[in-house]
MARPA-78359 format. One record per atom (N, C-alpha, C, O, CB): residue in one letter; atom name; x, y, z; residue number from 1. Coordinates in pm, whole numbers, plus 50000, padded with zeros to 5 digits. Glycine has a CB too. Example, Ala and Ser with C-alpha at 12.3 -4.5 7.8 and 13.67 -1.06 7.14 Angstrom:
<recs>
{rec 'a', 'N', {51319, 49431, 50780}, 1}
{rec 'a', 'CA', {51230, 49550, 50780}, 1}
{rec 'a', 'C', {51320, 49670, 50780}, 1}
{rec 'a', 'O', {51424, 49668, 50846}, 1}
{rec 'a', 'CB', {51131, 49553, 50905}, 1}
{rec 's', 'N', {51285, 49775, 50708}, 2}
{rec 's', 'CA', {51367, 49894, 50714}, 2}
{rec 's', 'C', {51290, 50003, 50787}, 2}
{rec 's', 'O', {51341, 50114, 50804}, 2}
{rec 's', 'CB', {51408, 49940, 50572}, 2}
</recs>
This chain:
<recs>
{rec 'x', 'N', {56429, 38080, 30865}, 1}
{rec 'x', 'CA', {56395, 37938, 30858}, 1}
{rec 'x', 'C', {56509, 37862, 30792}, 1}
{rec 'x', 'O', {56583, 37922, 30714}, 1}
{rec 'x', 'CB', {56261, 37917, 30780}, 1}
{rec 'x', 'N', {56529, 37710, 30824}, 2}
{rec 'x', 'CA', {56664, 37646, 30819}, 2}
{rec 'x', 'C', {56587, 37558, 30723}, 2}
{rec 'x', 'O', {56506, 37472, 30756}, 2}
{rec 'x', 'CB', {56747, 37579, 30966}, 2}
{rec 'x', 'N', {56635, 37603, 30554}, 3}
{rec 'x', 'CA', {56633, 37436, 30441}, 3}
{rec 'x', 'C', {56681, 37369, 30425}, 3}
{rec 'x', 'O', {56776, 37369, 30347}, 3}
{rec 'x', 'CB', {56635, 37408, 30338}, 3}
{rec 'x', 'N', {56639, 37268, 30495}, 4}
{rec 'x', 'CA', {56713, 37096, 30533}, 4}
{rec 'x', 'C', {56619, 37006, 30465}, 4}
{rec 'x', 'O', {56513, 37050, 30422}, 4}
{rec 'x', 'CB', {56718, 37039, 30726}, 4}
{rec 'x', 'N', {56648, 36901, 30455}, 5}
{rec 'x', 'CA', {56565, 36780, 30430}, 5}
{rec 'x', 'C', {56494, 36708, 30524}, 5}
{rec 'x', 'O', {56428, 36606, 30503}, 5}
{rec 'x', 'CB', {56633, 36696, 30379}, 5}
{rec 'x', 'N', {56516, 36777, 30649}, 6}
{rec 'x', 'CA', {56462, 36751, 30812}, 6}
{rec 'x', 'C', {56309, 36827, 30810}, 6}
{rec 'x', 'O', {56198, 36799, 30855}, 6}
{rec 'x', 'CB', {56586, 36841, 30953}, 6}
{rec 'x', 'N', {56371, 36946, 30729}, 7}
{rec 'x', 'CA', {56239, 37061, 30780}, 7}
{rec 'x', 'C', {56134, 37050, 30639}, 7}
{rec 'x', 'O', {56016, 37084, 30651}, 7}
{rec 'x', 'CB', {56311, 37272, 30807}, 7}
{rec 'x', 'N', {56190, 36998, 30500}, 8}
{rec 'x', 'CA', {56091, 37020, 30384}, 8}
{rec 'x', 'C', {56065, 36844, 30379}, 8}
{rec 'x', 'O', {55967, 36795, 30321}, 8}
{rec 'x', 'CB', {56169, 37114, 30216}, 8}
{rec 'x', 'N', {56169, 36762, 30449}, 9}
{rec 'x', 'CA', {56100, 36606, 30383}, 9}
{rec 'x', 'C', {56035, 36538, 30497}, 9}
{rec 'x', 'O', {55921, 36492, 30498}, 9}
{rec 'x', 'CB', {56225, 36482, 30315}, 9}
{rec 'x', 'N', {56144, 36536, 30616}, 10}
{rec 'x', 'CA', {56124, 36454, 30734}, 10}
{rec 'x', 'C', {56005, 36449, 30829}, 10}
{rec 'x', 'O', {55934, 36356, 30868}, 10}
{rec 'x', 'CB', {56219, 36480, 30806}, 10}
{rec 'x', 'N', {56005, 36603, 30860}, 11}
{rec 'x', 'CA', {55919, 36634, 30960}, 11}
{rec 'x', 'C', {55778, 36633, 30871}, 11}
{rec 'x', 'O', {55699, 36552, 30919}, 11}
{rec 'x', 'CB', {55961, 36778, 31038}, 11}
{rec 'x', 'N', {55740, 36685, 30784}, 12}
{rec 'x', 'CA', {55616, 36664, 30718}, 12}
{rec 'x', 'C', {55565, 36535, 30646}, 12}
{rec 'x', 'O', {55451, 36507, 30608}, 12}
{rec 'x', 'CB', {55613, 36754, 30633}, 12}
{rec 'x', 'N', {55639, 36491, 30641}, 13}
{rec 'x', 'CA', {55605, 36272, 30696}, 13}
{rec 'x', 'C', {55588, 36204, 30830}, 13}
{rec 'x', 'O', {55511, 36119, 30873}, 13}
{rec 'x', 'CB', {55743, 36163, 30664}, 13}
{rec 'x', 'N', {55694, 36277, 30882}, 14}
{rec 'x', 'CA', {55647, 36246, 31034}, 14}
{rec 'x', 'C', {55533, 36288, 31078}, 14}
{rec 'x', 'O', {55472, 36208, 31150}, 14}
{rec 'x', 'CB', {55727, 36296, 31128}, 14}
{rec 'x', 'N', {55483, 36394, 31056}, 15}
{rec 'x', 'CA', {55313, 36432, 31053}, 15}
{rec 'x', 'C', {55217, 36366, 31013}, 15}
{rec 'x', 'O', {55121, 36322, 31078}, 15}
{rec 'x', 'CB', {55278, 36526, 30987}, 15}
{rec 'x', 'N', {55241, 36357, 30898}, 16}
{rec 'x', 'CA', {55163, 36242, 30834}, 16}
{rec 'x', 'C', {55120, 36172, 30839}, 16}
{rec 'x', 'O', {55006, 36147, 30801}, 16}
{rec 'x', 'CB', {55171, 36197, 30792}, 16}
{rec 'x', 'N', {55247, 36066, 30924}, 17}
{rec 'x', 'CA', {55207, 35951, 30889}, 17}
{rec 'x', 'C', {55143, 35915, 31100}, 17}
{rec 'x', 'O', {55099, 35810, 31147}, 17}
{rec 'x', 'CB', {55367, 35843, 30790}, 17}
{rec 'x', 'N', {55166, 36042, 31167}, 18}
{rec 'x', 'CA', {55134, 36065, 31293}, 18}
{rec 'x', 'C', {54959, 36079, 31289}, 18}
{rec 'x', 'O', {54893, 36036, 31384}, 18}
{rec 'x', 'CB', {55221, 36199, 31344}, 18}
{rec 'x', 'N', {54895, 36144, 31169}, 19}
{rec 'x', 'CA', {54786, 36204, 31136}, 19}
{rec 'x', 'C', {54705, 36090, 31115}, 19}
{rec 'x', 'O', {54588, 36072, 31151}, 19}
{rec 'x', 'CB', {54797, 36296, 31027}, 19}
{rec 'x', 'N', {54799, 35997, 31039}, 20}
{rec 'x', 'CA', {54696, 35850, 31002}, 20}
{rec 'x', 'C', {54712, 35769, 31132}, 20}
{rec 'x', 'O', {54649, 35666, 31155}, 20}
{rec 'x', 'CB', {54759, 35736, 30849}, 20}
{rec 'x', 'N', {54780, 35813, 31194}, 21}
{rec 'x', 'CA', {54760, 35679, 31348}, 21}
{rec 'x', 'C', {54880, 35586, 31360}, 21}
{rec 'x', 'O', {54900, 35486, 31430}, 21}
{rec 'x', 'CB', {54611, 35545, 31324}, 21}
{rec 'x', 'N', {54964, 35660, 31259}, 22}
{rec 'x', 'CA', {55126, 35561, 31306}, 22}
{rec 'x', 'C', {55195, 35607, 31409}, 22}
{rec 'x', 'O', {55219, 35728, 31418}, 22}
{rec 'x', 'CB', {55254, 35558, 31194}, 22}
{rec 'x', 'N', {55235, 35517, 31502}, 23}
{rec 'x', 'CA', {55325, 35534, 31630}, 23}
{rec 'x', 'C', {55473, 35608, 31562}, 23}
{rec 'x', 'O', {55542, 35532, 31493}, 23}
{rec 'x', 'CB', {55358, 35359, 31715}, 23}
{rec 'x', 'N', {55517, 35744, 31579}, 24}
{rec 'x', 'CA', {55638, 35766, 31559}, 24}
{rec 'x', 'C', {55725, 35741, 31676}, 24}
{rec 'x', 'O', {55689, 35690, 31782}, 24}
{rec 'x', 'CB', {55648, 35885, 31514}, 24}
{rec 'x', 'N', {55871, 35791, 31638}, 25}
{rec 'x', 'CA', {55977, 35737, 31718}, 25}
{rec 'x', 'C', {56084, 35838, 31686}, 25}
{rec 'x', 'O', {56142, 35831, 31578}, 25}
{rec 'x', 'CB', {56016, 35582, 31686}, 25}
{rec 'x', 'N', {56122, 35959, 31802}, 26}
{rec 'x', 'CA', {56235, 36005, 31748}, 26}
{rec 'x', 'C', {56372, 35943, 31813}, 26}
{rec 'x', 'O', {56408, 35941, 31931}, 26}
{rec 'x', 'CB', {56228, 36151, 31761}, 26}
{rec 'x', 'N', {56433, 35894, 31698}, 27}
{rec 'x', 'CA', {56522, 35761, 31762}, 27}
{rec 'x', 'C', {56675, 35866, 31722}, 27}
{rec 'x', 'O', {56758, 35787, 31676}, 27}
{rec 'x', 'CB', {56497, 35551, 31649}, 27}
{rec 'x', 'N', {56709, 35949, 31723}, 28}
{rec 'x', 'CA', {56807, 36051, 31742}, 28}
{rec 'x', 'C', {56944, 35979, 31840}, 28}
{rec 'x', 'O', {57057, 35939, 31811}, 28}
{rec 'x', 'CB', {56722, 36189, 31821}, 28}
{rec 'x', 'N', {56889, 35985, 31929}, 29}
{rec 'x', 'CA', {56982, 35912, 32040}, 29}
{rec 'x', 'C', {56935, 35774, 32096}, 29}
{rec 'x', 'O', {56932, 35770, 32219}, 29}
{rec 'x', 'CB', {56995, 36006, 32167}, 29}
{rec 'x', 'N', {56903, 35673, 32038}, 30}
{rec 'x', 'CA', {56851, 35557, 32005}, 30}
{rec 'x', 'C', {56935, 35459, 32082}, 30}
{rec 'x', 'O', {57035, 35429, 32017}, 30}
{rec 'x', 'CB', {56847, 35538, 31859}, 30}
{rec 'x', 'N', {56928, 35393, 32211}, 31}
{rec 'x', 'CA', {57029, 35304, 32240}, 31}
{rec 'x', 'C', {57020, 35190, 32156}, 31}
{rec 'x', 'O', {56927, 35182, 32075}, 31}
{rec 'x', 'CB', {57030, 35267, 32373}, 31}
{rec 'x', 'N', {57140, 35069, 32170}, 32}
{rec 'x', 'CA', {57120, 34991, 32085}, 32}
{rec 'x', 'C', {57155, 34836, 32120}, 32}
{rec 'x', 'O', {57261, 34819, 32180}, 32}
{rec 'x', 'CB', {57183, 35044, 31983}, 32}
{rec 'x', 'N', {57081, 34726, 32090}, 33}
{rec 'x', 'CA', {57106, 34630, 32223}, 33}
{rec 'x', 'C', {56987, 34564, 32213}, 33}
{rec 'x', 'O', {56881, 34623, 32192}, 33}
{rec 'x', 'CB', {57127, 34702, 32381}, 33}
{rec 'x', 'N', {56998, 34421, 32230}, 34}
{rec 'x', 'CA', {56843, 34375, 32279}, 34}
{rec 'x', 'C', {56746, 34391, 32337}, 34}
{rec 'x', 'O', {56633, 34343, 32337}, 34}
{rec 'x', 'CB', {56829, 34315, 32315}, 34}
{rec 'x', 'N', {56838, 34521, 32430}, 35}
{rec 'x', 'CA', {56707, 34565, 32490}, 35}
{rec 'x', 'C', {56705, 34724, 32481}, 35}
{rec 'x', 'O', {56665, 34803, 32566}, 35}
{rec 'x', 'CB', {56691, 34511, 32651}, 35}
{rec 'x', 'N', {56753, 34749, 32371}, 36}
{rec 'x', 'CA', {56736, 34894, 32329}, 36}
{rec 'x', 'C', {56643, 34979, 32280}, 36}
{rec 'x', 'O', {56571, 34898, 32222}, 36}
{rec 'x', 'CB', {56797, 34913, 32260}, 36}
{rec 'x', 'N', {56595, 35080, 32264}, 37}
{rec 'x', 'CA', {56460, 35145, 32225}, 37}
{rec 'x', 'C', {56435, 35033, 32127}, 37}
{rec 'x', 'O', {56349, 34956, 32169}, 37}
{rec 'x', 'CB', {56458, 35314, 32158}, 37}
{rec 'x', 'N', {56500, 34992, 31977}, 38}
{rec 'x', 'CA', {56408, 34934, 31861}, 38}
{rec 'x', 'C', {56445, 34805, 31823}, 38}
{rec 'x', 'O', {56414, 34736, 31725}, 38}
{rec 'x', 'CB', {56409, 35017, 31734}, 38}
{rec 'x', 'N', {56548, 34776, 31961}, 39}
{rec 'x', 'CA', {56583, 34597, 31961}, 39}
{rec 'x', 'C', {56709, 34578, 31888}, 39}
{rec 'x', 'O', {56790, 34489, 31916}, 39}
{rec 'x', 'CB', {56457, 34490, 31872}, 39}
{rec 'x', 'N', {56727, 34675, 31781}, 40}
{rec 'x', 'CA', {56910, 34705, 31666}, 40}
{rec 'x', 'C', {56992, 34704, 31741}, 40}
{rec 'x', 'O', {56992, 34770, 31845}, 40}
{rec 'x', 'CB', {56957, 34858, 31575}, 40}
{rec 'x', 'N', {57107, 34603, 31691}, 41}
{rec 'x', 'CA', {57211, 34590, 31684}, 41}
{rec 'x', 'C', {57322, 34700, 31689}, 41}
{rec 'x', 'O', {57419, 34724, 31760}, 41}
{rec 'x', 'CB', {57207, 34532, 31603}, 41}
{rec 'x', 'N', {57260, 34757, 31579}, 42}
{rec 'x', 'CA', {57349, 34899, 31524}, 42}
{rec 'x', 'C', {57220, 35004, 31421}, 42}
{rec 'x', 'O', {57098, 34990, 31407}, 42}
{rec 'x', 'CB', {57522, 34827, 31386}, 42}
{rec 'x', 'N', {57310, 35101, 31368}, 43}
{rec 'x', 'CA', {57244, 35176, 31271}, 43}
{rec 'x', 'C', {57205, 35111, 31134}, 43}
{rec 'x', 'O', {57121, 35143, 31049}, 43}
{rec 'x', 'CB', {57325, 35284, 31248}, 43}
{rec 'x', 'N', {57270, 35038, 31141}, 44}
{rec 'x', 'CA', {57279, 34936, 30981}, 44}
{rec 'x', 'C', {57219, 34845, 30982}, 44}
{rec 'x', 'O', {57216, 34771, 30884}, 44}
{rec 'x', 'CB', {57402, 34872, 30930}, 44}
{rec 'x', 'N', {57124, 34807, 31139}, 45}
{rec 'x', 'CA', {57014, 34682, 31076}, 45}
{rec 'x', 'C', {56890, 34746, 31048}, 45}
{rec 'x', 'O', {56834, 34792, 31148}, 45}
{rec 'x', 'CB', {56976, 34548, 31188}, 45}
{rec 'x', 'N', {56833, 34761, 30943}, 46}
{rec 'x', 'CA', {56694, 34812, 30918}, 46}
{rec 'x', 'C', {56625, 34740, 30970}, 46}
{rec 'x', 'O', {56611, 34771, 31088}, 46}
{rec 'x', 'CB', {56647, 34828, 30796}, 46}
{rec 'x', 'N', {56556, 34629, 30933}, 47}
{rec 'x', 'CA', {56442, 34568, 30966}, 47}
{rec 'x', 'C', {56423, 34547, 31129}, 47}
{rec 'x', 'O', {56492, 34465, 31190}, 47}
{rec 'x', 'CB', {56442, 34441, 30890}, 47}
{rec 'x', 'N', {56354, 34602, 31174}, 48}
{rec 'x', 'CA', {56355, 34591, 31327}, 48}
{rec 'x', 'C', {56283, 34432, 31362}, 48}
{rec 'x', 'O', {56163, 34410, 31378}, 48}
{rec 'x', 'CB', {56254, 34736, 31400}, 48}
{rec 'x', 'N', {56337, 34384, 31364}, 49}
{rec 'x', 'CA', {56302, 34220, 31414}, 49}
{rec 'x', 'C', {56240, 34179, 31476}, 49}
{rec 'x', 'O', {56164, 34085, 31454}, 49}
{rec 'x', 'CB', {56363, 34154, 31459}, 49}
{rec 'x', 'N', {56261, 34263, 31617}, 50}
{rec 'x', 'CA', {56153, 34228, 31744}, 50}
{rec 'x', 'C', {56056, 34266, 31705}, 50}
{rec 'x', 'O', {55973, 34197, 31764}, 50}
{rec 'x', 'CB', {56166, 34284, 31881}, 50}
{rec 'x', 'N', {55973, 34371, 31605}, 51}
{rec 'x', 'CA', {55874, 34414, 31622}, 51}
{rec 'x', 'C', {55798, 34321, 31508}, 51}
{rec 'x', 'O', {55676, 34302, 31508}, 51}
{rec 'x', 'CB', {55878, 34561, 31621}, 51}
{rec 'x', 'N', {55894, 34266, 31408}, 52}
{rec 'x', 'CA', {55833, 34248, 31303}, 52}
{rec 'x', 'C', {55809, 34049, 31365}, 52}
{rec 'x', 'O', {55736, 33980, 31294}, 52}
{rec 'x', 'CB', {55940, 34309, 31143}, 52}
{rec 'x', 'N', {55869, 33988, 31481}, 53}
{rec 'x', 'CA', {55851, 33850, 31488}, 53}
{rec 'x', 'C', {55673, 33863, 31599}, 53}
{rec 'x', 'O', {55580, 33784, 31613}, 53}
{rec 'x', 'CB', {56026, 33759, 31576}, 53}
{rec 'x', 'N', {55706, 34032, 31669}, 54}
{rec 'x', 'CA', {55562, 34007, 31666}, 54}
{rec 'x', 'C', {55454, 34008, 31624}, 54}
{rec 'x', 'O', {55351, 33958, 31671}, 54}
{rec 'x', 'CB', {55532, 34025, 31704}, 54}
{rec 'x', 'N', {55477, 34093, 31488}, 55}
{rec 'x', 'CA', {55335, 34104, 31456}, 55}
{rec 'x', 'C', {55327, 33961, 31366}, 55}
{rec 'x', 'O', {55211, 33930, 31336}, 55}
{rec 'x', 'CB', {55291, 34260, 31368}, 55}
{rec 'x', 'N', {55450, 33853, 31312}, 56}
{rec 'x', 'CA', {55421, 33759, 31232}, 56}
{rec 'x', 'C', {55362, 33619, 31354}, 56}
{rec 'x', 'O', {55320, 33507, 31323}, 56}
{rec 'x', 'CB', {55571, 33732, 31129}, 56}
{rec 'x', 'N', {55376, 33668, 31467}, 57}
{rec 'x', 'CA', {55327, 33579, 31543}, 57}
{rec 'x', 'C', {55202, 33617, 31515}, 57}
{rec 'x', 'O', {55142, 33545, 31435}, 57}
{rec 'x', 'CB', {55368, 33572, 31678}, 57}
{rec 'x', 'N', {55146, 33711, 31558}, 58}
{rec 'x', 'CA', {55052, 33782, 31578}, 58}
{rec 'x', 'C', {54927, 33704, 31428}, 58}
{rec 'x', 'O', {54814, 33655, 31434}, 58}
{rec 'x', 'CB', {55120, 33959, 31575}, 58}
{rec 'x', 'N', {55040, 33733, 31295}, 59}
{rec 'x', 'CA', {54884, 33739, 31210}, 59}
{rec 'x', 'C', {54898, 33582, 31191}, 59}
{rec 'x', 'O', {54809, 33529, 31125}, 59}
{rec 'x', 'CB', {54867, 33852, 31029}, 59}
{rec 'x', 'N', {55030, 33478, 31257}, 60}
{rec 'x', 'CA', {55077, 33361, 31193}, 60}
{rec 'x', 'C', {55034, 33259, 31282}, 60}
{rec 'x', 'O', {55100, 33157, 31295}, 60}
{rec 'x', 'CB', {55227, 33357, 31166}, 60}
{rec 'x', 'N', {54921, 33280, 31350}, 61}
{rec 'x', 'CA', {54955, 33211, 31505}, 61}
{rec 'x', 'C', {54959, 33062, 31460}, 61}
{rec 'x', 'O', {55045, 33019, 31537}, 61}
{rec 'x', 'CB', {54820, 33240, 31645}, 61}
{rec 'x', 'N', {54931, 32986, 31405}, 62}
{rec 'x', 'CA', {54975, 32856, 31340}, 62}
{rec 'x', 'C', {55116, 32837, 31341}, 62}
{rec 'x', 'O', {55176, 32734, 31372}, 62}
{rec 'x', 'CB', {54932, 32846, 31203}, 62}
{rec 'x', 'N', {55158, 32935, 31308}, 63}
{rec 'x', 'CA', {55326, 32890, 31248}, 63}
{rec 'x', 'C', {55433, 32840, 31418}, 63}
{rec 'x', 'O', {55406, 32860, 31536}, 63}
{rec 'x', 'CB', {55426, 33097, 31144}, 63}
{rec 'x', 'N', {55537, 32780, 31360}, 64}
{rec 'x', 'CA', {55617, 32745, 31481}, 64}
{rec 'x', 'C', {55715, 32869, 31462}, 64}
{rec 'x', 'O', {55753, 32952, 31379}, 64}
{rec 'x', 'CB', {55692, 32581, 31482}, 64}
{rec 'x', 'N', {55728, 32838, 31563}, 65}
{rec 'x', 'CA', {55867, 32947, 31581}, 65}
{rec 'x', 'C', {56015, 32977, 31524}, 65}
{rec 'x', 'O', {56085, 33079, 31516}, 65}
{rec 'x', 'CB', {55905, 32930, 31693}, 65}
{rec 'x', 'N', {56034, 32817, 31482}, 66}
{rec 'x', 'CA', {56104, 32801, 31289}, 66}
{rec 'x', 'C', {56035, 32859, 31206}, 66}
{rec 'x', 'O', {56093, 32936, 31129}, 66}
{rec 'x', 'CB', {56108, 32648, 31208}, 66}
{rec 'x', 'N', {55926, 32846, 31198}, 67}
{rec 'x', 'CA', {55882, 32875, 31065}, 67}
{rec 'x', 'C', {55867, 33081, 31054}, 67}
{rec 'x', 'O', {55882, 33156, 30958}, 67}
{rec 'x', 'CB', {55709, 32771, 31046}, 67}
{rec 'x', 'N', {55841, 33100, 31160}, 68}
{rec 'x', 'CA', {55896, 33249, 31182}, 68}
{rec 'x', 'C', {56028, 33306, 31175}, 68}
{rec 'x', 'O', {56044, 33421, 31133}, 68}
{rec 'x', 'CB', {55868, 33283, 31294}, 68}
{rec 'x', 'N', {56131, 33229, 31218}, 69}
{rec 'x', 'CA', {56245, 33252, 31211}, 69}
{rec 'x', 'C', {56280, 33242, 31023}, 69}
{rec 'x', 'O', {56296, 33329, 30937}, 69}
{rec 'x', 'CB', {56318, 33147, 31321}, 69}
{rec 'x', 'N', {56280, 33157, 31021}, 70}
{rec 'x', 'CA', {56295, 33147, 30857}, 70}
{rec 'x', 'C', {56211, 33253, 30778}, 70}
{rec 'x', 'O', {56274, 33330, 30705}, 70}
{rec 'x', 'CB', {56242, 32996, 30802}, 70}
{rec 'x', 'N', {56054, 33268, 30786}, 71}
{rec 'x', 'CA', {56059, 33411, 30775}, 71}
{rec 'x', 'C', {56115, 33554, 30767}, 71}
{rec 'x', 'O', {56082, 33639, 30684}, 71}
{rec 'x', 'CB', {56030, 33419, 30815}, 71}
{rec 'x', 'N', {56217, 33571, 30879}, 72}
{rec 'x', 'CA', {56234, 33664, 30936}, 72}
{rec 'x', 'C', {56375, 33681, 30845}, 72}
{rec 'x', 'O', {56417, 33781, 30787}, 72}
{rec 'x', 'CB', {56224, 33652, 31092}, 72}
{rec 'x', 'N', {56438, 33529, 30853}, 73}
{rec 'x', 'CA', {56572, 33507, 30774}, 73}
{rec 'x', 'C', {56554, 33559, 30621}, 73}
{rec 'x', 'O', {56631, 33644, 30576}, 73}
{rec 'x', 'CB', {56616, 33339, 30774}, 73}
{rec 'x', 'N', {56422, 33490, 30521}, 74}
{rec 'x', 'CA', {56440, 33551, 30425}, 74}
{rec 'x', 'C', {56370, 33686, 30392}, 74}
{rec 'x', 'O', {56346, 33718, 30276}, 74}
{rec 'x', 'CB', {56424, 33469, 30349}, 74}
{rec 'x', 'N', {56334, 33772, 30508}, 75}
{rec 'x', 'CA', {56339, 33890, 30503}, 75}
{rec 'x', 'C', {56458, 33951, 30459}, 75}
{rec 'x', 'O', {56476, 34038, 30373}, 75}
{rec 'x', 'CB', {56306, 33926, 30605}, 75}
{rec 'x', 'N', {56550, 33881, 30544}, 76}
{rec 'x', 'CA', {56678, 33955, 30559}, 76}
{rec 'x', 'C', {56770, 33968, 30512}, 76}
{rec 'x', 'O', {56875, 34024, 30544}, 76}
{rec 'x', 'CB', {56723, 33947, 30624}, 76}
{rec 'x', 'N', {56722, 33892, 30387}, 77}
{rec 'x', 'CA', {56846, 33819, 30345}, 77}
{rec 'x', 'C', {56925, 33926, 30218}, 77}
{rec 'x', 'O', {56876, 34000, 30133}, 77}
{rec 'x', 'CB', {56794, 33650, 30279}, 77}
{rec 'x', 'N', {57046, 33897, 30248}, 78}
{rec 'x', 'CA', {57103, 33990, 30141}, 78}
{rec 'x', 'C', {57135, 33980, 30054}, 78}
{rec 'x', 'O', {57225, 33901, 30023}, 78}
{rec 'x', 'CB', {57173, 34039, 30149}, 78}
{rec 'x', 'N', {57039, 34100, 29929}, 79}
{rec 'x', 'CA', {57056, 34083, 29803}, 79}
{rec 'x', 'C', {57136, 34180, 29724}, 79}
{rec 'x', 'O', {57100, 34229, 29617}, 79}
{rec 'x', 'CB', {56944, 34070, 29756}, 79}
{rec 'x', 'N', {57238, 34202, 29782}, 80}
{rec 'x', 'CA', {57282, 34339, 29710}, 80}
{rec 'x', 'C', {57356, 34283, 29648}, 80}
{rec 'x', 'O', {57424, 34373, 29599}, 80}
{rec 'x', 'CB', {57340, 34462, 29776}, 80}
{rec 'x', 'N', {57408, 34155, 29599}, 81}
{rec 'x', 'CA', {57488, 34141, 29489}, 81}
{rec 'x', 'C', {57385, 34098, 29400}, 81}
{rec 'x', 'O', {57423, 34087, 29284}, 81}
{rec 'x', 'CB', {57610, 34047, 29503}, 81}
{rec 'x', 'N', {57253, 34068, 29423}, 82}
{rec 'x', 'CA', {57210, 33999, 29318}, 82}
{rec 'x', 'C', {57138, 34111, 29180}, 82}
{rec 'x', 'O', {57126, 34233, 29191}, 82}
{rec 'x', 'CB', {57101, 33891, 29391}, 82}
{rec 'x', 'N', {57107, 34044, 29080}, 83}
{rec 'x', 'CA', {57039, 34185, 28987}, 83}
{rec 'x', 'C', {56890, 34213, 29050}, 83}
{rec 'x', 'O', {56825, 34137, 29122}, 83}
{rec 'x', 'CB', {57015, 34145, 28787}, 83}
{rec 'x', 'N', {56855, 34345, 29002}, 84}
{rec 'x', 'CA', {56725, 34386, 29042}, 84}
{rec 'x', 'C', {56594, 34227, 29019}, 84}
{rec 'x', 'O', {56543, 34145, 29096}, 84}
{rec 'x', 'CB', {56690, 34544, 28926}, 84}
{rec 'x', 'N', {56589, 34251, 28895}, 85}
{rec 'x', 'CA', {56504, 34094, 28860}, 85}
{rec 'x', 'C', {56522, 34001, 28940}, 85}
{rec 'x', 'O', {56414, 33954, 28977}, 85}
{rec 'x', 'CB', {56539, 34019, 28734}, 85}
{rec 'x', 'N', {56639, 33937, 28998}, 86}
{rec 'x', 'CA', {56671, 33811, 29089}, 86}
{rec 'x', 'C', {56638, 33826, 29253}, 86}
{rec 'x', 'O', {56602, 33745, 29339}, 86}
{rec 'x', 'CB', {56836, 33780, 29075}, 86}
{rec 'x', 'N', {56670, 33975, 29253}, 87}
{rec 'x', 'CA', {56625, 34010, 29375}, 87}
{rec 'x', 'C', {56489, 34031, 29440}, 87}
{rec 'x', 'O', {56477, 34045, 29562}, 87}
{rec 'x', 'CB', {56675, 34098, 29387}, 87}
{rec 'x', 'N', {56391, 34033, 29357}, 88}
{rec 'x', 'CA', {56217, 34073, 29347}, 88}
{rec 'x', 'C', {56173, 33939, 29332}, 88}
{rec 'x', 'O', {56061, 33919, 29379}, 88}
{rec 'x', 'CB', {56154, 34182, 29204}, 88}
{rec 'x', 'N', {56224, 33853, 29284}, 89}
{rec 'x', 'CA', {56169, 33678, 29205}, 89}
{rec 'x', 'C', {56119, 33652, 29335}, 89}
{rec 'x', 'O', {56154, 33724, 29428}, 89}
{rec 'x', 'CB', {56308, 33528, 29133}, 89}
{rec 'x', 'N', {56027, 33539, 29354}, 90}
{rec 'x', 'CA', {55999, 33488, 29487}, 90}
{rec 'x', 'C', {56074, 33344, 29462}, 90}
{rec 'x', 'O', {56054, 33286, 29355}, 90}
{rec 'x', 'CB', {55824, 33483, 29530}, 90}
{rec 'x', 'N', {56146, 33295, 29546}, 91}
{rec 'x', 'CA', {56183, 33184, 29586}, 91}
{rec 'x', 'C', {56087, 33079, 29671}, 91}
{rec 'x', 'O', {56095, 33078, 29794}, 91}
{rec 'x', 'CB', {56287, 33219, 29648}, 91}
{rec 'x', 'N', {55984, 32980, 29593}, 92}
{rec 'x', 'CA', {55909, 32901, 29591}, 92}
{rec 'x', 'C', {55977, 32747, 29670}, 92}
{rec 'x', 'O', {55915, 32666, 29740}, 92}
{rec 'x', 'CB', {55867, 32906, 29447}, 92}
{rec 'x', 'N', {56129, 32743, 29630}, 93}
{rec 'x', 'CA', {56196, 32657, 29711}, 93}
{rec 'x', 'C', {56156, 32607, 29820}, 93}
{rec 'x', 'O', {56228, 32530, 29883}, 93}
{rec 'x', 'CB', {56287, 32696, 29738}, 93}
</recs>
């Protein structure tokens, strides 16, 4: 048997979270593109966008489609220069 972090962390989350009724995805060879398996750009955009402007349609149906976008923007927004504390604050602005 091969001790990886594939075989003692990955795959027994991937079960898991398969067990509770989450849709997995083995995205291994993942194209990438607007119209790619998860909608990414690249490896380096986490937040999958397309999926996440639908479900904010979905629970937001009031909102305009600015007001989702801006959503989506300060999802995204990058805080890696800022300190932990500044980065967690909610911006009420």
């Amino acid at each position: 048997m091969t001790y990886t972090e594939d075989s003692y962390v990955e795959q027994p989350a991937i079960n898991l979270l398969s067990l509770i009724g989450w849709e997995t995805l083995n995205c291994y060879s993942e194209t990438f593109g607007k119209d790619g398996l998860l909608g990414r750009k690249d490896r380096s955009e986490v937040v999958l966008v397309r999926e996440l402007r639908l479900a904010l349609e979905r629970i937001n149906p009031d909102c305009t489609a600015n007001e989702i976008t801006q959503a989506i923007d300060e999802i995204n927004r990058d805080r890696s220069a800022m300190s932990a504390i500044a980065a967690n604050e909610c911006d009420s602005g």
